[in-house]
N, C-alpha and C positions, 0 to 999 in steps of 0.2 A: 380414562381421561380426567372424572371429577377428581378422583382422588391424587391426580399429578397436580392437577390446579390451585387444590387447596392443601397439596402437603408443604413440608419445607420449604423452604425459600420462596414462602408465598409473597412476601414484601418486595421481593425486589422483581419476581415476575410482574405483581399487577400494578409495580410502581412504573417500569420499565412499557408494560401496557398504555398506563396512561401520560407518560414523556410521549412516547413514540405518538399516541391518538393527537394531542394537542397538536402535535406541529406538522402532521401529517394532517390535518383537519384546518389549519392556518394556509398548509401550502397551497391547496387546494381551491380553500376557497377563496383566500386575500393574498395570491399569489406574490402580486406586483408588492403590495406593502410585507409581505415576510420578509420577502427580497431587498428591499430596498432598507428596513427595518436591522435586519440582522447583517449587511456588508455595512450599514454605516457604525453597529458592533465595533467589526473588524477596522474599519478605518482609528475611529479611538484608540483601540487597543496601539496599532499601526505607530500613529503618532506620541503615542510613548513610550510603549516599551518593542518597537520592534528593532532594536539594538540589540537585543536579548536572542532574537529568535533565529538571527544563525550562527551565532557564538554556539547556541545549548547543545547541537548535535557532536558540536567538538568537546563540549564537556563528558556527551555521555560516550563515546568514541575511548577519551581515556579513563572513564569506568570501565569499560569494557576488557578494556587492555590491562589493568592494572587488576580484576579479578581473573582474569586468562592465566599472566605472567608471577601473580603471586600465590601465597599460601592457601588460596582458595581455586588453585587451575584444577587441582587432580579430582574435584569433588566432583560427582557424580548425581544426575539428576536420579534416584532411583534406592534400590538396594545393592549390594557389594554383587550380586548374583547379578541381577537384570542386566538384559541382553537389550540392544535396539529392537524395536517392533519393525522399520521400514529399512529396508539397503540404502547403503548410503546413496547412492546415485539416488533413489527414491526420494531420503529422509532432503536434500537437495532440493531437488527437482519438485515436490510441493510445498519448503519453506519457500522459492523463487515464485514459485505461480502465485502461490497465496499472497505472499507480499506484494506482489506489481500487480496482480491481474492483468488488464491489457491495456495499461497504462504503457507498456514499452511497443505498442503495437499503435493505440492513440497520438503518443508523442515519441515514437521512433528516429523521426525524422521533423517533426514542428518543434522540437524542447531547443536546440541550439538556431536554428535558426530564427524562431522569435527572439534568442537574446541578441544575435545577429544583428537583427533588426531595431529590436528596442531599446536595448540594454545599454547605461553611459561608457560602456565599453565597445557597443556595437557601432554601427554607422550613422545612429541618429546623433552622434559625439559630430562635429566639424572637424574636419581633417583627418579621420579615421580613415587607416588604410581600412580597405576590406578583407583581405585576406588576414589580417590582424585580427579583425570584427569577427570572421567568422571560428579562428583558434579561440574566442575568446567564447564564444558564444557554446562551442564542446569544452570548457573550461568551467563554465559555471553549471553544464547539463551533468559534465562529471561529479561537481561539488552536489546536485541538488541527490541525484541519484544512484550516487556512489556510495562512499563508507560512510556519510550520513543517516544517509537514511536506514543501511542496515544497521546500525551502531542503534538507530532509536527503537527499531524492532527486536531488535537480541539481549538489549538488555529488556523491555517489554517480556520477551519469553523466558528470562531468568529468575527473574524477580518472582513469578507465579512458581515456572518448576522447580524452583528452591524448596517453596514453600509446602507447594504439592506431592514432591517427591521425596524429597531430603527431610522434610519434616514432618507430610503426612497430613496436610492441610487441604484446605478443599479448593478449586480450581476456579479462584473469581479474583474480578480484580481488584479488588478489595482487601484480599486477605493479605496479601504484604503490610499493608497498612493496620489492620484490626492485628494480628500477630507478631511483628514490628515495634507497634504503639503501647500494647496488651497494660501495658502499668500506666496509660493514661487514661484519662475520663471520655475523651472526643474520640477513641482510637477506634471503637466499635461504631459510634455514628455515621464519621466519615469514611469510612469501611463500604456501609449503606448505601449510602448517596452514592458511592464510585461505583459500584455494581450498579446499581440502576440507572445512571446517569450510561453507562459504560453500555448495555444491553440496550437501551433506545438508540443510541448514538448509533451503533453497531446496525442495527436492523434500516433506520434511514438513511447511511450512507451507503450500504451493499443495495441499498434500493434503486442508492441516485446511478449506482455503477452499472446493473443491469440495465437500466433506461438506456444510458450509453450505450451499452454492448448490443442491445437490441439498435440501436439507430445504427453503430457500424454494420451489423450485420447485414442492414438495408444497406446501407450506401456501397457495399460488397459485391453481396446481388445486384445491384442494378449497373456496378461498372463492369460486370463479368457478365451479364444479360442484354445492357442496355432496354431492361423493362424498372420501371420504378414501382413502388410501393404504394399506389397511391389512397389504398384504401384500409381502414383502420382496422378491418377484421386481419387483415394480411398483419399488421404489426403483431397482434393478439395470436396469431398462430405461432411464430414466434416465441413470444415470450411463453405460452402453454407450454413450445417442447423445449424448454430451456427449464423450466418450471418441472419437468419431470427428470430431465436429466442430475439436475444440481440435487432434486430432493430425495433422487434414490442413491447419489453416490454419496450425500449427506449420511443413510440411514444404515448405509452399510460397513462394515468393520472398516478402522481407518486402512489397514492393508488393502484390501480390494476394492474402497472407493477412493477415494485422496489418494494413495499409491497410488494406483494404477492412471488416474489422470495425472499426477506429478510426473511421471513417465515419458505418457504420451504426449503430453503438454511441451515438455522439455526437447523430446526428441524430433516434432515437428516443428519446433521453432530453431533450434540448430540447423536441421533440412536445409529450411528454408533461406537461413543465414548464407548456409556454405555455398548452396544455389547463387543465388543473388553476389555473393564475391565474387564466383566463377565467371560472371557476364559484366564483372565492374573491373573499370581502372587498378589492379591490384597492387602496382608500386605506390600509389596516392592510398590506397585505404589502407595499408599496411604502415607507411609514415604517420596515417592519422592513429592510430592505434598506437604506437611507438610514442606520439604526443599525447594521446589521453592518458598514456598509464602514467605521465606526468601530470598530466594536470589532475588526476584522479586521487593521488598519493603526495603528491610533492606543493601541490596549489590548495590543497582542500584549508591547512590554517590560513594564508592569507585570505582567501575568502570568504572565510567563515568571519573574518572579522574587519570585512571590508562595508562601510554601512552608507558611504557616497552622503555624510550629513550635509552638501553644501550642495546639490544636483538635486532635479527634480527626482521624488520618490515614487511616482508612479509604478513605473517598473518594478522595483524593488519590493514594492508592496502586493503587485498583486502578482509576481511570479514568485524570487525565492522564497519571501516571504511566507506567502501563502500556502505556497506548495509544502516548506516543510512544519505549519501548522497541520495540514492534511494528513501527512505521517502522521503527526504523535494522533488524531483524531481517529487511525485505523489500530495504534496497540493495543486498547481494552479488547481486541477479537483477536486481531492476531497475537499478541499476548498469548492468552489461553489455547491457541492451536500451536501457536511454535512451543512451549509447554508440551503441549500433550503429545504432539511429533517427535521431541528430544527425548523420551525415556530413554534410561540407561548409557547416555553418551555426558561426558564432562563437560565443566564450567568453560573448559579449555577448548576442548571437541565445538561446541555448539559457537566459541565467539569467534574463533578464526574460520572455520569454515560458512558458519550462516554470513559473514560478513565477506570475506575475501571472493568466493565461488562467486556470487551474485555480481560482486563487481568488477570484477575478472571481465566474467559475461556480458555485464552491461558495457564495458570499456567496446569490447568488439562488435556488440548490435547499434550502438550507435555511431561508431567508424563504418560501418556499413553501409547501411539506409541513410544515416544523415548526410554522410559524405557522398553519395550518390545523389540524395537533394542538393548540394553547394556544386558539386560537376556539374548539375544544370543549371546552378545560376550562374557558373561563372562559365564555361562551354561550351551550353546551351543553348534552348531556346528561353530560359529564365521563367519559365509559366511555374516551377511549384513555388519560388521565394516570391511572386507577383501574386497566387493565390492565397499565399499567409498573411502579408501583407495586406492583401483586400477583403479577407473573409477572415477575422481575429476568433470569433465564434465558430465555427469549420477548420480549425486546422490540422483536428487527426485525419482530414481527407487525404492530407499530402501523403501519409505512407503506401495507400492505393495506388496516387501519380506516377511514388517515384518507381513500383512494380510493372504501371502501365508503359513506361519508356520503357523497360527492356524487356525482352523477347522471351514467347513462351508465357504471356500472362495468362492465358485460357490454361497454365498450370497453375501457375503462381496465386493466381486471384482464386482459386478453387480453396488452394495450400489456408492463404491466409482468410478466407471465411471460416475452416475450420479451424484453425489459430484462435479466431477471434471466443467461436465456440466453446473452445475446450478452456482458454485464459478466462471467460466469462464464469465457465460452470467450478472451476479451481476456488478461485475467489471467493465465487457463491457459496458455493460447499464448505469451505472453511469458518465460514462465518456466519452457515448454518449452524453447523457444528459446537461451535464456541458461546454465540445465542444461547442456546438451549442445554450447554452448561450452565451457565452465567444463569439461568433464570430457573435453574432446577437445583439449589445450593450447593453445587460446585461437583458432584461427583465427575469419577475419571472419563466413562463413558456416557456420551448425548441421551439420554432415554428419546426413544424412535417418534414417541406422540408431543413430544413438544418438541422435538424438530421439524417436523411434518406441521404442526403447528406455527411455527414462525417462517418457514419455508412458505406456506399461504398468506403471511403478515406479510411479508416485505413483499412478495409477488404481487400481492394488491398495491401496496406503496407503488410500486415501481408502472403498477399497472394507469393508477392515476395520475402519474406522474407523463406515462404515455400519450393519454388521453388529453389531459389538459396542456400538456405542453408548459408542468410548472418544474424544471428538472433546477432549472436556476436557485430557485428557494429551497428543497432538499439538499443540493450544494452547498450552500450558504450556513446551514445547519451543521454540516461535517466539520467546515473549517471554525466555525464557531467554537465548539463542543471541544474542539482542540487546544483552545486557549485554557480551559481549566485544565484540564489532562496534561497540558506541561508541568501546572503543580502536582496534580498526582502523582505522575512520572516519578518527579524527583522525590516525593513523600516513601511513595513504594522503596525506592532505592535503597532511601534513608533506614527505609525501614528493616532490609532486608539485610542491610551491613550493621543495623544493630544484632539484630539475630546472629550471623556470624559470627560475631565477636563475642558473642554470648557463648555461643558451638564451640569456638574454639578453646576460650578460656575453659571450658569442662572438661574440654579434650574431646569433643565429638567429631570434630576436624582435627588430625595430625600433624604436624611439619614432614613438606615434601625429604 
């Protein structure tokens, strides 16, 4: 263990140490002021440049497309030999878990109809029809969660296994930039700083997410028991077997741990999908589905550069906003594990399927459950759109509800506890994983003592985070930390199309 701590990449583990202590040390004890401190950050930024922030996803959408479709698609993260480490269904099934965690379990059914509700398109507009309000509101759940958001994550994992595989660089996020820049002066500095700013970042927002997962998992249990939680060793039990779960599929070869939950993961959330259709209106969720793949594909530019400058910005600012700050805030992790997942599959392989599958999938999980939350507001008895409405802080309860109205929940609520479980420990694990690259100077495989190592950092985070009731301020942290990483982003990009162009000129890339 000493000689892990004090070898190589000792700058950016004990930098990365001491990012992550300060503000985990701030959350804690000056909760209310981190909070209050770091969203008013966000509002400045908000107020000037957030014209910027749902344009960028469609910027990097057609990077994505134009490295896929041109002289750079048949490239190959690896060597001419190397084979995929995971089956496709697998190599799938935990780039989708890792990327969402149980974010599509949280806001399955709350994402459209808070725009429903709040959005200048929803019903808080005068004279909005609703039935309009509510197409409109899976119109922007498609924009936030659709080809955006994969498009920010895939090129995230290119940019690394470029550099990783194709060039033989080491596995941080930095190194686009330090190898990219290489004939600048700043090009190794800012290198630095991204790694470590990348590796705190990382550990405090998988902390803020376990908190969550631990508090659904309460609210689970107790609508499938009607016993509640009410005591704090019960939360702490909990998060312990959550805590060994993630840390042993963490240490084990990516095939037998991340496999095997990308898997399971996948395959019980389909389940549970096809379940739930089966007892739903299936001519209205199959029109809804028929209308997201529109608005998912054919709506994504006009609202990506829809910015409402003459409407109050509330909305705008703390949903889409917000949320696709979050994104770019999880690619320094996911980054490096969609990387390390994609050996041996092309430039081409990696950006239509990491991007298309996912929102494919999401098109149907949210014509499902969401649409099943709007048949209770409009056919109904109206309690899940009246509980979003009234509880704006509680709204991944609604997915629960909308299981509780139909029948067979003493299955379903079983289903989706372990859902929750396996989305949690996905996530977790990936971003164990990637941690403990990032903070061990970059080699391909995690070494087991500094995963195990950070696996107990953020456990603790997550654990004070339980305890105090400061989830808000680790929050705040994530989205924050996002705002610079959209320059990185683009710096990586930048960096990694000079290299190309570098490859190709030598002739290290061919013409298709």
């Amino acid at each position: 263990m000493v000689k892990t701590l004090l070898g190589k990449g000792a700058t950016v583990f004990w930098g990365s140490i001491i990012f992550t202590g300060i503000f985990s040390i701030w959350a804690v004890v000056e909760p209310k002021s981190m909070t209050a401190t770091l969203w008013s950050w966000l509002g400045l930024y908000n107020q000037t440049f957030s014209w910027f922030t749902m344009p960028m996803p469609i910027i990097l959408l057609f990077i994505c497309l134009y490295l896929a479709l041109g002289k750079f698609g048949k490239v190959k993260l690896g060597k001419p030999e190397d084979k995929p480490e995971l089956s496709t269904f697998a190599w799938i099934g935990t780039l989708f878990t890792a990327g969402i965690g149980i974010g599509i379990v949280n806001f399955g059914v709350a994402e459209p109809m808070v725009h429903y509700l709040q959005s200048p398109q929803g019903i808080a507009a005068a004279g909005t029809n609703p039935a309009l309000a509510a197409e409109n509101g899976f119109k922007y759940s498609m924009f936030i969660w659709g080809l955006p958001a994969w498009s920010i994550y895939t090129i995230a994992g290119l940019v690394i296994g470029y550099f990783a595989y194709y060039k033989g660089a080491k596995f941080l996020p930095g190194t686009p930039i330090e190898k990219g820049f290489s004939d600048k002066k700043w090009g190794s500095s800012v290198a630095t700083v991204t790694s470590i700013i990348a590796a705190g970042a990382a550990s405090l927002t998988i902390a803020a997410h376990i908190a969550i997962g631990i508090f659904q998992m309460q609210n689970a249990y107790t609508a499938i028991t009607g016993q509640k939680f009410s005591r704090l060793s019960d939360s702490l039990v909990l998060l312990l077997i959550m805590f060994i779960i993630y840390t042993i599929a963490a240490i084990l070869p990516i095939q037998k741990g991340m496999g095997r939950l990308g898997e399971i993961n996948t395959i019980v959330a389909v389940v549970l999908m096809i379940f739930v259709f089966a007892l739903s209106d299936a001519p209205m969720i199959m029109r809804l589905v028929t209308e997201n793949i529109r608005h998912a594909f054919l709506d994504v530019i006009p609202v990506g550069f829809t910015t409402f400058p003459f409407q109050d910005q509330a909305w705008f600012d703390s949903w889409p906003n917000t949320i696709m700050i979050w994104w770019i805030s999880w690619t320094p992790f996911l980054g490096i594990f969609i990387a390390r997942i994609s050996k041996g599959r092309t430039i081409r392989q990696i950006v239509f399927m990491s991007i298309l599958v996912p929102t494919f999938f999401l098109i149907i999980w949210f014509s499902v459950f969401a649409g099943n939350g709007f048949w209770n507001a409009f056919f109904g008895d109206g309690k899940i759109i009246h509980f979003i409405a009234n509880n704006p802080e509680n709204v991944y309860l609604s997915f629960i509800m909308v299981l509780q109205e139909l029948p067979g929940f003493q299955i379903t609520g079983i289903v989706f506890l372990f859902l929750v479980v396996i989305f949690l420990a996905t996530a977790t694990t990936s971003s164990m994983i990637s941690i403990s690259i990032m903070t061990s100077n970059g080699p391909e495989n995690a070494p087991r003592n500094r995963t195990i190592l950070w696996s107990i950092i953020t456990t603790m985070i997550a654990f004070a985070n339980i305890v105090t009731g400061t989830l808000d301020g680790i929050k705040a942290v994530g989205v924050i930390i996002g705002i610079p990483f959209m320059f990185f982003v683009f710096l990586s990009i930048s960096g990694m199309y000079r290299q190309m162009q570098a490859d190709y000129k030598r002739g290290d890339i061919t013409k298709e």
